[in-house]
C-alpha positions as CSV (number, residue, x, y, z in Angstrom):
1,X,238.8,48.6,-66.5
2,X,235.3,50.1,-67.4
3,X,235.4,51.9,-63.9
4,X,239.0,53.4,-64.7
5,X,237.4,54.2,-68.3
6,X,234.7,56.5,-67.2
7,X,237.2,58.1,-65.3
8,X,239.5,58.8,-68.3
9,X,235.9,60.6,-69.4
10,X,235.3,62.0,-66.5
11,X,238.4,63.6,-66.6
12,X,238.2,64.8,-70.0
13,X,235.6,66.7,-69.4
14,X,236.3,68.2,-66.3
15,X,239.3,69.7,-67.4
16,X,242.1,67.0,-65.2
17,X,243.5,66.2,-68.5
18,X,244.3,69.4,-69.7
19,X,246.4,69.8,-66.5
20,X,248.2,66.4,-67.3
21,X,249.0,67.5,-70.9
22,X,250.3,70.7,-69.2
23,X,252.3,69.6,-66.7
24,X,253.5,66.7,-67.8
25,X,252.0,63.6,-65.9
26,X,249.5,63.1,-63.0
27,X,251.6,64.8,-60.2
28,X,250.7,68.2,-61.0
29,X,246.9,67.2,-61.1
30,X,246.9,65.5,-57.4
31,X,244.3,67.4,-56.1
32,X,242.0,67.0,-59.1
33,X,242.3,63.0,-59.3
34,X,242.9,62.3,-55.4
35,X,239.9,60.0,-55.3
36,X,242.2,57.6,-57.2
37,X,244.8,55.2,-56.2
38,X,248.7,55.4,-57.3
39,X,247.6,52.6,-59.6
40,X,244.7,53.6,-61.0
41,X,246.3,57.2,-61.8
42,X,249.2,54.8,-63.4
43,X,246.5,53.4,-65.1
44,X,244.5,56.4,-66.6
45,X,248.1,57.7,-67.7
46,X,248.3,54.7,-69.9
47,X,245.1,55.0,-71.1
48,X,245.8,58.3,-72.3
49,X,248.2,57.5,-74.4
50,X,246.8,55.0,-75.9
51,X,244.0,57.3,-76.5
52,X,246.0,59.6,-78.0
53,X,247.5,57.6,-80.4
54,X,244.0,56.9,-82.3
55,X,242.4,60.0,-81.9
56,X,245.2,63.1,-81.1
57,X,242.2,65.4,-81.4
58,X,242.0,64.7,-77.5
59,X,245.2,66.4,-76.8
60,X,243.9,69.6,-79.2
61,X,240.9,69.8,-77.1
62,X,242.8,69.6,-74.1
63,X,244.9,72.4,-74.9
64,X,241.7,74.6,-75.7
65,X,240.5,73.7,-72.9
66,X,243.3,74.5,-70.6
67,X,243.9,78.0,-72.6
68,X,239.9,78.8,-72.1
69,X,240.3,78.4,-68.2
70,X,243.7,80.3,-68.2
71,X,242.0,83.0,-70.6
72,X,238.9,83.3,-67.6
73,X,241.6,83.0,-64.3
74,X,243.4,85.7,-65.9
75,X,240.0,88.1,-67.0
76,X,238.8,87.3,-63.3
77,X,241.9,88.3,-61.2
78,X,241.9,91.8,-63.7
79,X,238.3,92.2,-62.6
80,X,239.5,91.4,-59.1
81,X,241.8,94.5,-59.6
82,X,239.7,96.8,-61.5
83,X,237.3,96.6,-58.5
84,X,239.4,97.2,-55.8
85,X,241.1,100.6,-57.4
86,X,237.7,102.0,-59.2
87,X,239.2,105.6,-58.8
88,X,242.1,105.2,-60.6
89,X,240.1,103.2,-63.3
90,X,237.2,105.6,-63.8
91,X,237.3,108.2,-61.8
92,X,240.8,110.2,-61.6
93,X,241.8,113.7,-61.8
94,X,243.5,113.0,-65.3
95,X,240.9,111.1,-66.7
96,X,239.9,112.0,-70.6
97,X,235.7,111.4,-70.6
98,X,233.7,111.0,-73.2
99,X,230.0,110.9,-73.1
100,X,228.4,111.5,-70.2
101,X,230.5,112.0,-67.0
102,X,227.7,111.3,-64.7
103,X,227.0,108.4,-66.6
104,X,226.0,104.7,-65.0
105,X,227.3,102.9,-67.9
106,X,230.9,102.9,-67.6
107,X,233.3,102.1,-70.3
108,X,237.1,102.4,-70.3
109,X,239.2,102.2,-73.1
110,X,243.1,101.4,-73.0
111,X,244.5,102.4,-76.6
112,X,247.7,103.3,-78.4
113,X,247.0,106.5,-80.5
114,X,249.6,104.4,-83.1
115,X,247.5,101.5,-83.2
116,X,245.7,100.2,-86.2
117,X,243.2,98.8,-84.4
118,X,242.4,101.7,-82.0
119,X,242.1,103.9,-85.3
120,X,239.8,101.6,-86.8
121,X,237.2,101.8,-83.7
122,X,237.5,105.4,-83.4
123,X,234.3,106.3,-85.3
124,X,232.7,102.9,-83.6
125,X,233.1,104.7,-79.8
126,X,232.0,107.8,-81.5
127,X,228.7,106.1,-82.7
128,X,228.1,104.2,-79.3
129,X,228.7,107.8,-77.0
130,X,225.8,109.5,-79.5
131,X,223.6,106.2,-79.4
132,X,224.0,105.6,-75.3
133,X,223.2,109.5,-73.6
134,X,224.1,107.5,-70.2
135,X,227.1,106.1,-71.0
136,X,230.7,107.4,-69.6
137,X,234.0,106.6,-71.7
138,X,237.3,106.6,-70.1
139,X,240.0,106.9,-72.5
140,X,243.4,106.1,-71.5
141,X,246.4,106.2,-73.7
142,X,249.3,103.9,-73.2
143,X,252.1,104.3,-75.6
144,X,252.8,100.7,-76.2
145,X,254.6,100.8,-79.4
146,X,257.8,102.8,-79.5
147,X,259.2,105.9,-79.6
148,X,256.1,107.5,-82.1
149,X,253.8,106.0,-79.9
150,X,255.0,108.5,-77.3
151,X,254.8,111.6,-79.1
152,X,251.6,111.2,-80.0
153,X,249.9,110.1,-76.8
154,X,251.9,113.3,-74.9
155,X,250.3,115.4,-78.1
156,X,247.2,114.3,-77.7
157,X,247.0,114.8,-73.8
158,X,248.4,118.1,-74.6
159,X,246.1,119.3,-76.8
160,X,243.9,118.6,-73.6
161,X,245.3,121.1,-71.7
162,X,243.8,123.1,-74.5
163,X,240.5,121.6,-74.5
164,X,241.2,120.6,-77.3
165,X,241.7,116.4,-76.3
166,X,238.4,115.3,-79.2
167,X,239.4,117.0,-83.0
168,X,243.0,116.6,-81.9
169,X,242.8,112.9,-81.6
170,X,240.4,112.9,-84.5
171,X,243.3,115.0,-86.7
172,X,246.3,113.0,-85.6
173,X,244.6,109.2,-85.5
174,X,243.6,110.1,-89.0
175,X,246.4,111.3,-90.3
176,X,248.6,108.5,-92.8
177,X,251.7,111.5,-92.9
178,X,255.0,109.9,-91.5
179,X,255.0,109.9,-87.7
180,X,257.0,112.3,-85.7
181,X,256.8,116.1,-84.4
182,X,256.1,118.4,-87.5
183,X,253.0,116.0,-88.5
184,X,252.5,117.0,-84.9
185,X,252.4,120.9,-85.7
186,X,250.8,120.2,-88.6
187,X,247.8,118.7,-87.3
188,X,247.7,121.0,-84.1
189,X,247.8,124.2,-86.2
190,X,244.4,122.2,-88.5
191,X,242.9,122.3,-85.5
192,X,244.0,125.8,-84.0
193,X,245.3,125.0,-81.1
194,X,248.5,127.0,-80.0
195,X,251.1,124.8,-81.4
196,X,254.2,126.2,-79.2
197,X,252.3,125.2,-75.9
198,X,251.4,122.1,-77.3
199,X,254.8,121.0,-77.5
200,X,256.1,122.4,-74.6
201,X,253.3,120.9,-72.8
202,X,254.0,117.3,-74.2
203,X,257.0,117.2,-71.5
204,X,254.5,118.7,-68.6
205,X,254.3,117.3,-65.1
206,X,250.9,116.4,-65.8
207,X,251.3,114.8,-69.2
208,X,254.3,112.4,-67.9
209,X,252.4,111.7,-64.7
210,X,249.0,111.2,-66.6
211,X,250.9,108.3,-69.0
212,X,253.0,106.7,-66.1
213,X,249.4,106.2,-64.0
214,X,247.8,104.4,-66.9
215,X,250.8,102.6,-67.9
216,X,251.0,101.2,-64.4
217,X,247.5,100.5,-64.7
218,X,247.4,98.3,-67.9
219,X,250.5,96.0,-66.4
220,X,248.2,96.0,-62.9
221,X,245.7,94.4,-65.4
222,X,248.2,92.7,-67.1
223,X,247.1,94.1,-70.2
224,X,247.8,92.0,-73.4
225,X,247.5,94.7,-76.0
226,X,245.7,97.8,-77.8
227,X,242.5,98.4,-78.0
228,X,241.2,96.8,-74.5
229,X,237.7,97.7,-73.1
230,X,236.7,97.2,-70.1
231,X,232.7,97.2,-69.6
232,X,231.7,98.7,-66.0
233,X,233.4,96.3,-63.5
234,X,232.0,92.9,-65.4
235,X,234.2,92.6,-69.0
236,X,236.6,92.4,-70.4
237,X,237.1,93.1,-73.8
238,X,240.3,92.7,-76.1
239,X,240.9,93.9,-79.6
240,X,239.2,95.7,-81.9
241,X,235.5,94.7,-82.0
242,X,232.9,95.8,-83.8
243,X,230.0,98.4,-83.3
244,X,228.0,95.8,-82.7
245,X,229.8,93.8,-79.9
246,X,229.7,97.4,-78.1
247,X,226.4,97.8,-78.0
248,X,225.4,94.2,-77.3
249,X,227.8,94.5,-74.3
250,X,226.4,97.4,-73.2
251,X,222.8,96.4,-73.3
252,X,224.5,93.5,-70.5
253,X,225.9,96.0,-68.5
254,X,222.4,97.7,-68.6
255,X,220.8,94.6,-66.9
256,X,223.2,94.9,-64.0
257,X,221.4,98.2,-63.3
C-alpha cells in the first residue's frame, strides 16, 4: 500500500492524474502508468477517489495542471508554424512595418482595428517602436468581429495605399463615433487623405488578398483572439499586456541575439 501510495504522488505531480481526470479512468493514461500492473492501476483509481473525497482541491489542481500543458502543446506547435513560414509571418509583400524594417527584433502583432483591447495598446506599441530603434513591428489586421470590423480593417489598409497606414489608424482606432462608412470619410478627410480612393480602394485586389493572407494565418496559428503578439520566433503573447510586459519580453528576445 505505501508503494502504491507514492505512486498516487508520483503521479500527481507528474501530470498522469490530470490525464485520468480528463479522460475518464486509467485507459487513456496507459502509456504514462505502464510500469504498473492492471491491479495496481485498479488500485491507484481507488485511491483517487478516496482522495478526492477529503481533499477535492486535488482534482482543481489537476485540471490547472492539465490546462497549463494544453496551453504550452498548443503555444509550441504555433511556434512550430511560425518557423516554418517566416515570410509570410514577417516578411511579405503586404506587410504593414513599423519601426525599423531592418530590424533584428521582430515583433508581430495580430489585431482587430474594433477591438477594445488592441485600442488600448496602441499608444503602448507606439512607446516600445520609439524606446527600441532595432525593433521591427508587423501589424496584421484580422477582422474578427463582424461586419464593422471589416470596414475598418479594408480602411485602414487603404489608407495605405496612400501612405497614409499610421494617422489613419490613429484617427479611426480613436474615434468613439458609431461605426460604419461616413465615420470612415470622416476620419479620412481629418487626415487628408483622398477620401473617394479610399473607399474604392477598400474593395482592391490587394486589400481583399492582404486580409484573406493574415486571416489564414491567425487560424494556421490557431489564434484565440485580438490583440496577439508574437515575439521573434520564441513567444507567444495573448491579450492586451502592458508596456511593461513588452519591453521585458523584448529585452528576452535580445538575449537570443
Amino acid at each position: 500500500m505505501q508503494k502504491l501510495l507514492s505512486s498516487f504522488y508520483r503521479l500527481t505531480a507528474s501530470g498522469t492524474l490530470a490525464t485520468l481526470f480528463a479522460f475518464g479512468g486509467l485507459p487513456a493514461a496507459h502509456a504514462a502508468a505502464d510500469s504498473f500492473t492492471p491491479a495496481q492501476r485498479a488500485e491507484i483509481v481507488a485511491i483517487v477517489r478516496d482522495a478526492l473525497k477529503t481533499d477535492p482541491s486535488i482534482l482543481t489542481d489537476a485540471v490547472a495542471a492539465m490546462q497549463t500543458k494544453a496551453s504550452e502543446q498548443k503555444a509550441s506547435s504555433a511556434l512550430d508554424v511560425i518557423r516554418r513560414n517566416k515570410t509570410q509571418f514577417g516578411n511579405s509583400t503586404s506587410d504593414i512595418v513599423l519601426g525599423n524594417p531592418h530590424g533584428t527584433l521582430s515583433i508581430v502583432e495580430f489585431y482587430d482595428p474594433r477591438c477594445p483591447y488592441c485600442r488600448k495598446v496602441l499608444s503602448d506599441l507606439d512607446a516600445l517602436v520609439a524606446a527600441e530603434p532595432d525593433l521591427k513591428l508587423v501589424e496584421k489586421i484580422i477582422p474578427v468581429l463582424g461586419p464593422n470590423s471589416v470596414l475598418d480593417s479594408q480602411a485602414i489598409l487603404a489608407a495605405g495605399l496612400q501612405n497614409a497606414y499610421k494617422p489613419f489608424q490613429h484617427a479611426l482606432m480613436t474615434d468613439t463615433s458609431a461605426p460604419g462608412l461616413e465615420r470612415i470619410r470622416h476620419a479620412a478627410g481629418q487626415v487628408g487623405l483622398d477620401v473617394e480612393r479610399l473607399v474604392k480602394d477598400m474593395k482592391s485586389t490587394a486589400v481583399t488578398t492582404a486580409l484573406a493572407q493574415n486571416m489564414a494565418l491567425a487560424r494556421s496559428i490557431d489564434l484565440d483572439g485580438t490583440p496577439t503578439f508574437i515575439i521573434g520566433e520564441q513567444q507567444i503573447i495573448p491579450g492586451a499586456v502592458s508596456l511593461e510586459d513588452l519591453k521585458a519580453a523584448v529585452e528576452k528576445l535580445k538575449q537570443k541575439h
